[in-house]
N, C-alpha and C positions, 0 to 999 in steps of 0.2 A: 729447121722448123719443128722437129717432132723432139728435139729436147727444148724445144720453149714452150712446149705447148705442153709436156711434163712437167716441166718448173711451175710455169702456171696452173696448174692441177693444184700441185703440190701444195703452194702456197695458198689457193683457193681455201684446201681443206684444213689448213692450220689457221686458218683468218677463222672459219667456221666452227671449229673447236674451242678458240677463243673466247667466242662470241657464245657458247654455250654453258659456260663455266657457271657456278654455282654458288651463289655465298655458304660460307657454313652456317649461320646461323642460324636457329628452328629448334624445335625439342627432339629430340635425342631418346629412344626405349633401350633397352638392352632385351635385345632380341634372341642372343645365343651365349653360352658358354663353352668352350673347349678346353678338355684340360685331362692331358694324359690319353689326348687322339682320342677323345671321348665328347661328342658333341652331347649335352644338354640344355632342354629348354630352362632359363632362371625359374621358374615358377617351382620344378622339382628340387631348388634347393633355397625356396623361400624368401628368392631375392625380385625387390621391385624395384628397380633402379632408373633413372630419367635426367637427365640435362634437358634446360632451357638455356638455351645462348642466344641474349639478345644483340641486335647489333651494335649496340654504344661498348661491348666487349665485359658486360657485367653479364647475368644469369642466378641461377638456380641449379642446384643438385639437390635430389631427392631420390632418399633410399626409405623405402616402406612413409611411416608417420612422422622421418624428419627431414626437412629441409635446410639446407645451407645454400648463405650464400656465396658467389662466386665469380671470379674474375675471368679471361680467358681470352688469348689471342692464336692467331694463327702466326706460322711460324715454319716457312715453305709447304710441305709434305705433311706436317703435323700438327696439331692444335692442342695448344699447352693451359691445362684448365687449374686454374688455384683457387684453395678455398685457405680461411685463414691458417691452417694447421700443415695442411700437405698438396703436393702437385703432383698431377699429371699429366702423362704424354701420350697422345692421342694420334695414330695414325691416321692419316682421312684419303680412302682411294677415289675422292672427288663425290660421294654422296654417304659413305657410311666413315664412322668414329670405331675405331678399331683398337682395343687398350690390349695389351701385350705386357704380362707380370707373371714372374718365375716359369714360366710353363705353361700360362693360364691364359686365356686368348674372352677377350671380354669383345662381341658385337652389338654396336648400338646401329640402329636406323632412325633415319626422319622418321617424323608420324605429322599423318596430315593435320594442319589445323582449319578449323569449320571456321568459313565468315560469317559474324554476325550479318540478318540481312537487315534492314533498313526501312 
């Protein structure tokens, strides 16, 4: 009795994790840089960076005053975003975008977005 009532625990709590899962979709900041075990805020290196990922798998990148647009799907663990020129691969530990180049550790977060009210 006391391993079925384990099992059912168990699978309780994986039914409920399930059930909590997150679409990727939403705007995207670039929150941090690491690079050389040296965290910096983007701002000290003049960078303003932002995805929009909308769900039809289209979007928006925007660095500073230009925007491109952009393709993007998910793709297990990682979300693979293209713009016409170049791609990237985007780890996602279920709520942050995590870009990882030579050394260089790029973190984006959601940013909330305001409902219009009505």
């Amino acid at each position: 009795m006391k391993r079925i009532t384990t099992l059912f625990l168990a699978l309780l709590l994986c039914f409920s994790l399930a059930g909590c899962s997150k679409t990727v979709g939403g705007i995207y900041k670039l929150d941090y840089i690491t690079t050389d075990g040296v965290r910096l805020p983007p701002s000290n290196l003049g960078m303003n960076i932002s995805f929009e990922l909308l769900e039809d798998g289209i979007g928006t990148a925007t660095y500073g005053a230009t925007t491109l647009n952009i393709t993007w799907a998910e793709d297990g663990d990682e979300v693979v975003v293209k713009s016409e020129d170049r791609s990237l691969r985007f780890s996602h530990d279920g709520e942050n975008l995590i870009l990882h180049s030579d050394g260089t550790i790029l973190f984006f977060v959601p940013q909330e977005t305001e409902e219009e009210e009505d």
